[in-house]
The first five atom37 places (N, CA, C, CB, O) and aatype in JSON, in Angstrom:
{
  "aatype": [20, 20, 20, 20, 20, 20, 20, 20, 20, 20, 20, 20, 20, 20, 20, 20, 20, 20, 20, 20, 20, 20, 20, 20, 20, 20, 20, 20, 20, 20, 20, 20, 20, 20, 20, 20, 20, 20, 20, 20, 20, 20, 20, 20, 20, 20, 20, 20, 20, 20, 20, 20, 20, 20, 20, 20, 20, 20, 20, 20, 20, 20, 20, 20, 20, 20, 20, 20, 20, 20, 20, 20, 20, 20, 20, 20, 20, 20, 20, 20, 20, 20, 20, 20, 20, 20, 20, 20, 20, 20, 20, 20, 20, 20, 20, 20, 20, 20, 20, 20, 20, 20, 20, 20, 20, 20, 20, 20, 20, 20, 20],
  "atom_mask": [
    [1, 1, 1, 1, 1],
    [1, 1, 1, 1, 1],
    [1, 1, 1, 1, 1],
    [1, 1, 1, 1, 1],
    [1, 1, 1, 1, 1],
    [1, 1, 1, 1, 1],
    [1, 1, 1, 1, 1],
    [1, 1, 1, 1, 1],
    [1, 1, 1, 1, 1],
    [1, 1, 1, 1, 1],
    [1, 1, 1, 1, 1],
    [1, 1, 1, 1, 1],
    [1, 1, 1, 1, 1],
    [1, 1, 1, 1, 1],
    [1, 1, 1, 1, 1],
    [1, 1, 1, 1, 1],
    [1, 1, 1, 1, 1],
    [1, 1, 1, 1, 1],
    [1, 1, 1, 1, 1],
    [1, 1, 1, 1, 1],
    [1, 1, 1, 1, 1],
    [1, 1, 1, 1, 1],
    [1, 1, 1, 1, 1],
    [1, 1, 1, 1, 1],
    [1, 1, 1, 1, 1],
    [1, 1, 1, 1, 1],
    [1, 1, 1, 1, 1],
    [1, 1, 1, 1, 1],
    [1, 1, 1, 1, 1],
    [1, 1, 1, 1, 1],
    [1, 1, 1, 1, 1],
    [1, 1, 1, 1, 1],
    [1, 1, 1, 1, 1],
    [1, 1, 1, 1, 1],
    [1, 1, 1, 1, 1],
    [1, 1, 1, 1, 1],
    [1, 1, 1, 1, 1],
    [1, 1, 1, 1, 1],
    [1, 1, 1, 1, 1],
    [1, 1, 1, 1, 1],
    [1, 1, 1, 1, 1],
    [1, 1, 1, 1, 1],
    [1, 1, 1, 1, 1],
    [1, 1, 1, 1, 1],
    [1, 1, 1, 1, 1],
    [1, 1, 1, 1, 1],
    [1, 1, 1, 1, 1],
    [1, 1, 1, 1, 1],
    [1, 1, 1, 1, 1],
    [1, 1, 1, 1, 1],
    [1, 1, 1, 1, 1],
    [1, 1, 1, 1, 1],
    [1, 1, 1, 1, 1],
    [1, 1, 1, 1, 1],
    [1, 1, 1, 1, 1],
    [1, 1, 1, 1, 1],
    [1, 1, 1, 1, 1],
    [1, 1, 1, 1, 1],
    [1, 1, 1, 1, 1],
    [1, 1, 1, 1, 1],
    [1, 1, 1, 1, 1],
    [1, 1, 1, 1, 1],
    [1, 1, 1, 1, 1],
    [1, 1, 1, 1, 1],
    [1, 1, 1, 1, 1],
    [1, 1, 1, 1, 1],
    [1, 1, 1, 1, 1],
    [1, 1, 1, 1, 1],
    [1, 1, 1, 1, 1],
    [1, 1, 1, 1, 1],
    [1, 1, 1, 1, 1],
    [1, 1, 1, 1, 1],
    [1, 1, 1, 1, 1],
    [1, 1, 1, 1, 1],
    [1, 1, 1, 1, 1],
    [1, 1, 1, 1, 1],
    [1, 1, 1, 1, 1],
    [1, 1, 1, 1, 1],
    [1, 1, 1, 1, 1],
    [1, 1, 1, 1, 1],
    [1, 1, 1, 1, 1],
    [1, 1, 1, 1, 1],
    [1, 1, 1, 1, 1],
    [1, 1, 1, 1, 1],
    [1, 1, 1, 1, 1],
    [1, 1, 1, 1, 1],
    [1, 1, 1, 1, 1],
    [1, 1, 1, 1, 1],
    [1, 1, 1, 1, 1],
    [1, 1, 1, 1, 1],
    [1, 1, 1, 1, 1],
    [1, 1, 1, 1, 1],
    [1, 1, 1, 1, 1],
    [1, 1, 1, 1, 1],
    [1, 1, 1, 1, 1],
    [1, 1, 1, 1, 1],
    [1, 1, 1, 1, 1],
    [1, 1, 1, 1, 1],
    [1, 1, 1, 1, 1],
    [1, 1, 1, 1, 1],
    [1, 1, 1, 1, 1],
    [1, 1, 1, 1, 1],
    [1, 1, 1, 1, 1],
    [1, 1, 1, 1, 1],
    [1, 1, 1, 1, 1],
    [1, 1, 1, 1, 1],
    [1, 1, 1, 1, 1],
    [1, 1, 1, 1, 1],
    [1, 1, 1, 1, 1],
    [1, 1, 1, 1, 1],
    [1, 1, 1, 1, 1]
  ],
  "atom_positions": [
    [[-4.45, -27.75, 64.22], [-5.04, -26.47, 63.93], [-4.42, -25.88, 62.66], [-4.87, -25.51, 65.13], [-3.35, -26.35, 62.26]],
    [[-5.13, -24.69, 61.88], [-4.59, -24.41, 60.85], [-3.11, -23.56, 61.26], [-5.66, -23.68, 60.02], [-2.83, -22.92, 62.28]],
    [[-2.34, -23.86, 60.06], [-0.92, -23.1, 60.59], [-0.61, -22.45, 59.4], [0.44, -24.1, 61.14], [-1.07, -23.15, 58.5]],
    [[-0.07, -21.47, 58.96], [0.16, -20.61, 57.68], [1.9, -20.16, 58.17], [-1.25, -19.01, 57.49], [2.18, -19.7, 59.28]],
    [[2.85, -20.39, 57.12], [3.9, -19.84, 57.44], [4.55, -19.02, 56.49], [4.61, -20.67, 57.83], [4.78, -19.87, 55.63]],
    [[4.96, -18.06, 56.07], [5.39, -17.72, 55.09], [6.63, -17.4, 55.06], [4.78, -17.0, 54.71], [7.24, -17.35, 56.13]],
    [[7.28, -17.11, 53.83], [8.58, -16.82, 53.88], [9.08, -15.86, 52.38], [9.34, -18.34, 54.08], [8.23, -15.21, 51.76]],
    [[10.18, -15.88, 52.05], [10.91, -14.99, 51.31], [10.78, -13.53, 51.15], [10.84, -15.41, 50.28], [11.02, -13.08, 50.03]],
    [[10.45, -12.72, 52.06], [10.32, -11.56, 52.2], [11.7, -11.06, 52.06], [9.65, -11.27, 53.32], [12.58, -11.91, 51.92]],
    [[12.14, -9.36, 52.09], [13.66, -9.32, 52.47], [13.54, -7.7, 51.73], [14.95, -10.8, 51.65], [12.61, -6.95, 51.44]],
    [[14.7, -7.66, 51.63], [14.84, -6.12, 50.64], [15.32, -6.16, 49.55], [15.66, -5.04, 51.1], [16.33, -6.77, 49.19]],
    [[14.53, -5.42, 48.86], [15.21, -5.52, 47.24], [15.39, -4.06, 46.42], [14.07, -6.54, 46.17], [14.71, -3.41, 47.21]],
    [[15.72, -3.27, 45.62], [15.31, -2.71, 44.86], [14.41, -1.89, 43.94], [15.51, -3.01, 44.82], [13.99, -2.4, 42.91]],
    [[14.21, -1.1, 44.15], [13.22, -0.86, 42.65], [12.88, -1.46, 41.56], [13.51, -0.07, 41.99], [13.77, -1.53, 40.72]],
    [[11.47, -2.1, 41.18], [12.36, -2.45, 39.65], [12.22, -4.02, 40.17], [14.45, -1.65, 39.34], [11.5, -4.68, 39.42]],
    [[12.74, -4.74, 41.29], [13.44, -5.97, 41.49], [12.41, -7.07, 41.28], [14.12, -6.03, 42.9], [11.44, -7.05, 40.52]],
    [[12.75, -7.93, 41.99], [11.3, -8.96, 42.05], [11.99, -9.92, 43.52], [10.95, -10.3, 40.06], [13.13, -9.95, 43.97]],
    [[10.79, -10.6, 43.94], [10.91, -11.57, 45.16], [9.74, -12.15, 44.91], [11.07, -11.0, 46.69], [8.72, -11.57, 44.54]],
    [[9.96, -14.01, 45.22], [8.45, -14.6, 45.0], [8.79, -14.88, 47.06], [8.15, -16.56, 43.39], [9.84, -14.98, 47.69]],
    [[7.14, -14.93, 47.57], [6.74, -15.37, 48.65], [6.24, -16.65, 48.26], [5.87, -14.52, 49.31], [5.96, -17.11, 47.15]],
    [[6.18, -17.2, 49.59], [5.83, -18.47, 49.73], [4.75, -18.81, 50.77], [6.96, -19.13, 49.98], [4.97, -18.29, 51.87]],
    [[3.75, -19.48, 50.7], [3.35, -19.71, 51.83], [2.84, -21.05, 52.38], [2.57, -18.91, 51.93], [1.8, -21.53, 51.92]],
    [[3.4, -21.57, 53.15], [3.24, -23.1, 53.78], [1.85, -23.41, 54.11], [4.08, -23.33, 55.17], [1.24, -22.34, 54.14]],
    [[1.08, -24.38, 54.37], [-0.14, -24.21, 54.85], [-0.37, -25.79, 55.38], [-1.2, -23.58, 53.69], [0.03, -26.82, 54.86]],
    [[-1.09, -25.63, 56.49], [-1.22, -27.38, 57.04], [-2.63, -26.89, 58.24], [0.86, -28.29, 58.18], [-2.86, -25.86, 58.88]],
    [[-3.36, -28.24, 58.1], [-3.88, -28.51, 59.23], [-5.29, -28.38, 58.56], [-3.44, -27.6, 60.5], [-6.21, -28.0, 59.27]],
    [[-5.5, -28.63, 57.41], [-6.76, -28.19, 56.74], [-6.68, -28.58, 55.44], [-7.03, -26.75, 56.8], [-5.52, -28.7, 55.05]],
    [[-7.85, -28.9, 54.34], [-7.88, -29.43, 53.33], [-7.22, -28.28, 52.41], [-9.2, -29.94, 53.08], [-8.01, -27.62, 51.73]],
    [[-6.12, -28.05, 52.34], [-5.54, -27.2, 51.69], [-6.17, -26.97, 49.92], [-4.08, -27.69, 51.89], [-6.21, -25.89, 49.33]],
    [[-6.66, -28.46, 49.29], [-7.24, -28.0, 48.11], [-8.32, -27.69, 47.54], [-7.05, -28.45, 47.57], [-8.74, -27.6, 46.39]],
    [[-8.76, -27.52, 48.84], [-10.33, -27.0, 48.47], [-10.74, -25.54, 49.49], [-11.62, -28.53, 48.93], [-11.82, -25.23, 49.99]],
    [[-9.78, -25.04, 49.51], [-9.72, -23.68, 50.07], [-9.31, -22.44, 49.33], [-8.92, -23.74, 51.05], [-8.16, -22.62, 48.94]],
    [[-9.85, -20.98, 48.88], [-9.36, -20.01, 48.8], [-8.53, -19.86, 49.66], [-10.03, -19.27, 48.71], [-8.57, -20.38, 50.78]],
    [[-7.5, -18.97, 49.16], [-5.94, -18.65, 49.54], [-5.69, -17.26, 49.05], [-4.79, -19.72, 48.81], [-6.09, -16.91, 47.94]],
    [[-4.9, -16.31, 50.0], [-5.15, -15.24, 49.81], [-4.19, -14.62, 50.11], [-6.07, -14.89, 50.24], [-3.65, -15.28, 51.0]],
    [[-3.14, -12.98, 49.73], [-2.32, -12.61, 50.12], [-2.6, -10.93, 50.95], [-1.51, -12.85, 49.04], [-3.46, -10.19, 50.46]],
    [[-2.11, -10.65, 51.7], [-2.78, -9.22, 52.05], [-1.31, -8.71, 52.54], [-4.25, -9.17, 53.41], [-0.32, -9.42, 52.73]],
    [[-1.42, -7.08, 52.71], [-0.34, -6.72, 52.84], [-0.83, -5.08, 54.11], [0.39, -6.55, 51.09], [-1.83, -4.37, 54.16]],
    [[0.48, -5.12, 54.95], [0.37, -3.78, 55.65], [1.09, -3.09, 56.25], [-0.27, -3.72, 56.34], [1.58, -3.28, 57.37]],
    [[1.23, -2.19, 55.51], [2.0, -0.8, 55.86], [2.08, -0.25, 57.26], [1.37, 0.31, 55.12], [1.04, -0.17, 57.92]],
    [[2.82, 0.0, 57.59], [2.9, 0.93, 59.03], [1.73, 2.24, 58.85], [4.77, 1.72, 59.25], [1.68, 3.25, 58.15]],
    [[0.72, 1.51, 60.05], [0.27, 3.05, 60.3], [-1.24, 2.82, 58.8], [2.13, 4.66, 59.84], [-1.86, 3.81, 58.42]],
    [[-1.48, 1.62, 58.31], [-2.21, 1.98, 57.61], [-3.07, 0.82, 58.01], [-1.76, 2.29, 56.34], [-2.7, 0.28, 59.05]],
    [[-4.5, 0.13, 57.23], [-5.07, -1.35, 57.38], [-4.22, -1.67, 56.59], [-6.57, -1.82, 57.05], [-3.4, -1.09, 55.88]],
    [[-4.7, -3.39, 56.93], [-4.66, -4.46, 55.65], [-5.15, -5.12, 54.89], [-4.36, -5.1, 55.65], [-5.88, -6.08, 55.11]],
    [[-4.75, -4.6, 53.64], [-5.44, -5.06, 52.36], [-5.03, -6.22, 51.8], [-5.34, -4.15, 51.36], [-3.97, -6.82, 51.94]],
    [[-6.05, -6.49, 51.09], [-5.84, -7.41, 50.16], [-5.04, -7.56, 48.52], [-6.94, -7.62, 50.11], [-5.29, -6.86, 47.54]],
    [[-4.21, -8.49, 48.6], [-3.64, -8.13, 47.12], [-3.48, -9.35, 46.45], [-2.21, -7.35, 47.09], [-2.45, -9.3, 45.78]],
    [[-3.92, -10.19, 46.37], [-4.38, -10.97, 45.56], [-4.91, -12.38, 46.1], [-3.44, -11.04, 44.66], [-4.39, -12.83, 47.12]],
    [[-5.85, -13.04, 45.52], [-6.31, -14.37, 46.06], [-6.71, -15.63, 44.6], [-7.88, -13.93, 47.14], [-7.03, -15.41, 43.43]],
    [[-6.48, -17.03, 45.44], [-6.97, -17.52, 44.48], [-7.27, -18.54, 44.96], [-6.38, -17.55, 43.47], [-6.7, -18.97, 45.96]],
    [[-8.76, -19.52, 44.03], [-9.54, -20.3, 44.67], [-9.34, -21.24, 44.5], [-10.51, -20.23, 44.6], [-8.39, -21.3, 43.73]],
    [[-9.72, -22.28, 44.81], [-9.54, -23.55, 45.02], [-9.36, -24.35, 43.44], [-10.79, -24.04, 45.94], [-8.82, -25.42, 43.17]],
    [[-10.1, -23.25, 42.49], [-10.22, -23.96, 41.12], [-9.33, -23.12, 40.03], [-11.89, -24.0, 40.62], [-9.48, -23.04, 38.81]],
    [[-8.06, -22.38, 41.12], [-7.2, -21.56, 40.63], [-7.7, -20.19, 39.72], [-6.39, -22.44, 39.92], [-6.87, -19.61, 39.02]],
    [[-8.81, -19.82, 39.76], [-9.47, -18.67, 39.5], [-8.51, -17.62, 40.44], [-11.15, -18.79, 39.89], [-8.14, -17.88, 41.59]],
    [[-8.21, -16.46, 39.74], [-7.69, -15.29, 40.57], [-8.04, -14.06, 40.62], [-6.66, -15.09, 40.41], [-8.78, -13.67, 39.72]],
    [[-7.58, -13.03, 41.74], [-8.04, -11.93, 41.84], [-7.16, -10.92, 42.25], [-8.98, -12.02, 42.49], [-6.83, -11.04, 43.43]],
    [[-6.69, -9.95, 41.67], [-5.84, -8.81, 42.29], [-6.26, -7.16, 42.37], [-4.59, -8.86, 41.5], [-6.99, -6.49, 41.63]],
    [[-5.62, -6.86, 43.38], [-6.03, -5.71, 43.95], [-5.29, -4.63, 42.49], [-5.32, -5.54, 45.81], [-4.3, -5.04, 41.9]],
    [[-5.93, -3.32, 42.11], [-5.57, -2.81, 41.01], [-4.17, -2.49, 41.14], [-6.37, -1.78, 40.67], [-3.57, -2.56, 40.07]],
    [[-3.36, -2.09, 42.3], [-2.43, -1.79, 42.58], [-1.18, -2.69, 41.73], [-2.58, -1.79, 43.91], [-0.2, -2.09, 41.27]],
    [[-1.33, -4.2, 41.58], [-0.68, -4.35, 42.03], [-0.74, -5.58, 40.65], [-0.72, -4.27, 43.5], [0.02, -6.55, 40.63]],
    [[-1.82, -5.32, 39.53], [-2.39, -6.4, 38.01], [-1.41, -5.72, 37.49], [-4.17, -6.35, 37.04], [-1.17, -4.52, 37.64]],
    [[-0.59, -6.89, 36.57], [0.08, -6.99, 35.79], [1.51, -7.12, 36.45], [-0.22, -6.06, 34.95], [2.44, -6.99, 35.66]],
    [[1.76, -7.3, 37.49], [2.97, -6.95, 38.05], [3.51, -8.12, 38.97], [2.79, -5.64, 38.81], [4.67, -8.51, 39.0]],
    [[2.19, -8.74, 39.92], [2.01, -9.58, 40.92], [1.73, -10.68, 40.31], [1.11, -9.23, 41.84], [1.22, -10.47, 39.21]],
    [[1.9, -12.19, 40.66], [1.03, -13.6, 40.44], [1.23, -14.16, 41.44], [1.31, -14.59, 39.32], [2.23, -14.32, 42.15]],
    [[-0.22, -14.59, 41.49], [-0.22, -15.66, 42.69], [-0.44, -17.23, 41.81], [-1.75, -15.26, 43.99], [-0.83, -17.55, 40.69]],
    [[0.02, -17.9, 43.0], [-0.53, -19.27, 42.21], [-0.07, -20.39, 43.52], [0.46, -19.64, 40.33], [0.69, -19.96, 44.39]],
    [[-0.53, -21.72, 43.59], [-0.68, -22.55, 44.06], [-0.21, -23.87, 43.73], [-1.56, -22.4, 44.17], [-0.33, -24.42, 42.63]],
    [[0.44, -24.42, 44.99], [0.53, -25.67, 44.52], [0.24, -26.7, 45.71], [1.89, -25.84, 43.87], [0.79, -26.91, 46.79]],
    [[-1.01, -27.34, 44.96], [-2.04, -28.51, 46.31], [-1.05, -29.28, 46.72], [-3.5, -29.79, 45.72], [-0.95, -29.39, 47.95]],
    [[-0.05, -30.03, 45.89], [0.72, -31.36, 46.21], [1.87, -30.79, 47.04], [1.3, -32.27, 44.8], [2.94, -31.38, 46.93]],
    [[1.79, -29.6, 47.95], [2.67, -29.11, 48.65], [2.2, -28.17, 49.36], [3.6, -28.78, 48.05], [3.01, -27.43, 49.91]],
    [[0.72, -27.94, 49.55], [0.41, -27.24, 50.38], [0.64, -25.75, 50.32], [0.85, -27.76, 51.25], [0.47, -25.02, 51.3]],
    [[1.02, -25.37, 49.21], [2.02, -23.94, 49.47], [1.14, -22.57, 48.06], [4.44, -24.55, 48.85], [0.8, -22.57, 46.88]],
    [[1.16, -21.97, 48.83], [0.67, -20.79, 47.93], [1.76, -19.74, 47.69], [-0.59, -20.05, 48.58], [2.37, -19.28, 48.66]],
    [[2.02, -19.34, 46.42], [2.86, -18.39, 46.08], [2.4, -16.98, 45.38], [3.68, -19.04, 45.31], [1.37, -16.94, 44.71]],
    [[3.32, -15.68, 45.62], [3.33, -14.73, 45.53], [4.4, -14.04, 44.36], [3.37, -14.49, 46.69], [5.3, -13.39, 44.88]],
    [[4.42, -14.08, 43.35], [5.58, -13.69, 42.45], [5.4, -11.97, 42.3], [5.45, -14.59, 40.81], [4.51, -11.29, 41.78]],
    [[6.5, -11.65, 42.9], [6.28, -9.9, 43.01], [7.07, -9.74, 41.96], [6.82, -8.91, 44.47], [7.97, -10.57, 41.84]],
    [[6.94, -8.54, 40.81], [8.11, -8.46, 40.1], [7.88, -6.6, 39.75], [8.14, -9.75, 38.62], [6.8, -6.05, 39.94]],
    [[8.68, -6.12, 39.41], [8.67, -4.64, 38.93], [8.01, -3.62, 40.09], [7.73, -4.55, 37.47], [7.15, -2.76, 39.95]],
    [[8.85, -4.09, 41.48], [8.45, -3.91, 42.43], [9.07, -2.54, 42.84], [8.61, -4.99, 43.13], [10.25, -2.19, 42.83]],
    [[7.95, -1.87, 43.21], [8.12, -0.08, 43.92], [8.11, -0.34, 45.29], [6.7, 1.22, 43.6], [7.85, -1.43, 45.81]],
    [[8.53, 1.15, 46.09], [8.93, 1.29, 47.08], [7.13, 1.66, 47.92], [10.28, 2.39, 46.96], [6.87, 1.85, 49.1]],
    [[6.37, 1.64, 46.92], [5.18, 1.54, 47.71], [4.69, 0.12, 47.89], [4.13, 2.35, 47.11], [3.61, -0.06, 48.46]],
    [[5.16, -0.58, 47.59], [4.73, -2.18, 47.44], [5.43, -2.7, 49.31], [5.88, -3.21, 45.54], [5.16, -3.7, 49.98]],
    [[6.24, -1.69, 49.58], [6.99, -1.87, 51.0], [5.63, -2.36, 52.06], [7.87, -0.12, 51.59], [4.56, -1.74, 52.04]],
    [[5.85, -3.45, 52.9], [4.72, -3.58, 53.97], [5.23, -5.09, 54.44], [2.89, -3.47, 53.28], [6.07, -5.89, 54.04]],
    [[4.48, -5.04, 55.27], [4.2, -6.87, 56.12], [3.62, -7.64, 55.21], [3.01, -7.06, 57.59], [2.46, -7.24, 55.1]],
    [[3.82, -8.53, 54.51], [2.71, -9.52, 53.91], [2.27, -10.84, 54.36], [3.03, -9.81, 52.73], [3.1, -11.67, 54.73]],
    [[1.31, -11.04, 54.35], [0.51, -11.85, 55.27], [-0.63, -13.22, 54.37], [-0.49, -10.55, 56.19], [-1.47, -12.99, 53.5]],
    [[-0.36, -14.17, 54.78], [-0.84, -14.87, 54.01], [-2.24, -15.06, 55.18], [0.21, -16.12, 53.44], [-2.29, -14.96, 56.4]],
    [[-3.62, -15.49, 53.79], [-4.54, -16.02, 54.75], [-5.09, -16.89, 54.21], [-5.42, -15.25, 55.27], [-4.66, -17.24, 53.11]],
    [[-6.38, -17.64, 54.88], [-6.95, -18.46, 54.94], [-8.2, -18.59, 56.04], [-6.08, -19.18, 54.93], [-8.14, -19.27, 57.06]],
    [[-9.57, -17.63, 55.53], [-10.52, -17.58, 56.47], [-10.29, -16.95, 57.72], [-10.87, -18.72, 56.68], [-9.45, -16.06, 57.58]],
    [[-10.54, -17.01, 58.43], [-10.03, -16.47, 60.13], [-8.5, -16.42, 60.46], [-10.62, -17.63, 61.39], [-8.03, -15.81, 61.42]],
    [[-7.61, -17.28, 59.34], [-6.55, -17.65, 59.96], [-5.34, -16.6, 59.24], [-6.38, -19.31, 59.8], [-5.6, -16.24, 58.09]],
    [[-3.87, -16.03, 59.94], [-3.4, -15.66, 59.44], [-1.88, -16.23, 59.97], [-3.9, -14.54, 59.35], [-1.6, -16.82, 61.01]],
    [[-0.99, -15.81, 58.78], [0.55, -16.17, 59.04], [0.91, -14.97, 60.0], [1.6, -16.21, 57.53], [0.09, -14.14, 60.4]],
    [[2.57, -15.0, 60.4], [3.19, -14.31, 61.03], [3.42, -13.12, 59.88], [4.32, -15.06, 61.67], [3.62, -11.98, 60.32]],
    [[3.41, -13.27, 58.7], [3.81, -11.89, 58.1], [5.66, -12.01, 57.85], [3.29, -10.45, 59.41], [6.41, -12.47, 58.71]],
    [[6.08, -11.56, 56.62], [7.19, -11.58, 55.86], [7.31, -9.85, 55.52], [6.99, -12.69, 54.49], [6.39, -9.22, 55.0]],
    [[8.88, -9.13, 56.0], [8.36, -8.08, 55.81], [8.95, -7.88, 54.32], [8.64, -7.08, 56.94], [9.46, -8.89, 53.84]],
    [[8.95, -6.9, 53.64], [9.08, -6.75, 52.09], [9.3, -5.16, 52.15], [7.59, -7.32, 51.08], [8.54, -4.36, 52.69]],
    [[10.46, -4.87, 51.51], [11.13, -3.64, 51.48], [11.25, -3.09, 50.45], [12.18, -3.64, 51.89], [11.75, -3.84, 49.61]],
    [[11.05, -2.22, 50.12], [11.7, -1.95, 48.09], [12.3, -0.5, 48.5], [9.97, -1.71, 46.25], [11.55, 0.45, 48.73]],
    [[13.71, -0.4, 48.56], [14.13, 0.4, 48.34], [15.79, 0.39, 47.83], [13.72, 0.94, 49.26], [16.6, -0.54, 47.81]],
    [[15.92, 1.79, 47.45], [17.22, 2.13, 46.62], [18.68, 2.24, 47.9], [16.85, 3.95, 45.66], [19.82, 2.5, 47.51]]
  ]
}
């Protein structure tokens, strides 16, 4: 079955940066959109960036110029490069894939 795992979440700073990671198995990993979403206590979850199978990308306004996602097929793994990261960027982040979601990495930005 599909499995999504993610990792490098943690606390950082203002200002700081953290890349996520996300594992992926059980499915043709290179011919799938891949996607990152994020959620706040107490709010939905959005989307903040995705990218397709032909590495085309997309980010939520919040979050262009600051965020990259990117992919790598020969490892299954989709990445999240956070950098010049605010304390509103704080939430669960969640990797997806169609119906399917990870456990969520939580991500902190504070002083």
């Amino acid at each position: 079955q599909v499995r999504l795992v993610e990792s490098g979440g943690g606390l950082v700073q203002p200002g700081g940066s953290l890349r996520l990671s996300c594992v992926a198995s059980g499915f043709t990993f290179s011919a799938d959109t891949m996607a990152w979403y994020r959620q706040a206590p107490g709010e939905r979850r959005d989307m903040v960036a995705a990218i397709t199978d032909y590495s085309g990308t997309h980010y939520a306004d919040s979050v262009k110029g600051r965020f990259t996602i990117s992919r790598d097929n020969a490892k299954s793994t989709v990445y999240l490069q956070m950098n010049s990261l605010k304390p509103e960027d704080t939430a669960v982040y969640y990797c997806n894939r169609r119906a399917s979601w990870g456990q969520g990495t939580q991500v902190t930005v504070s002083s």
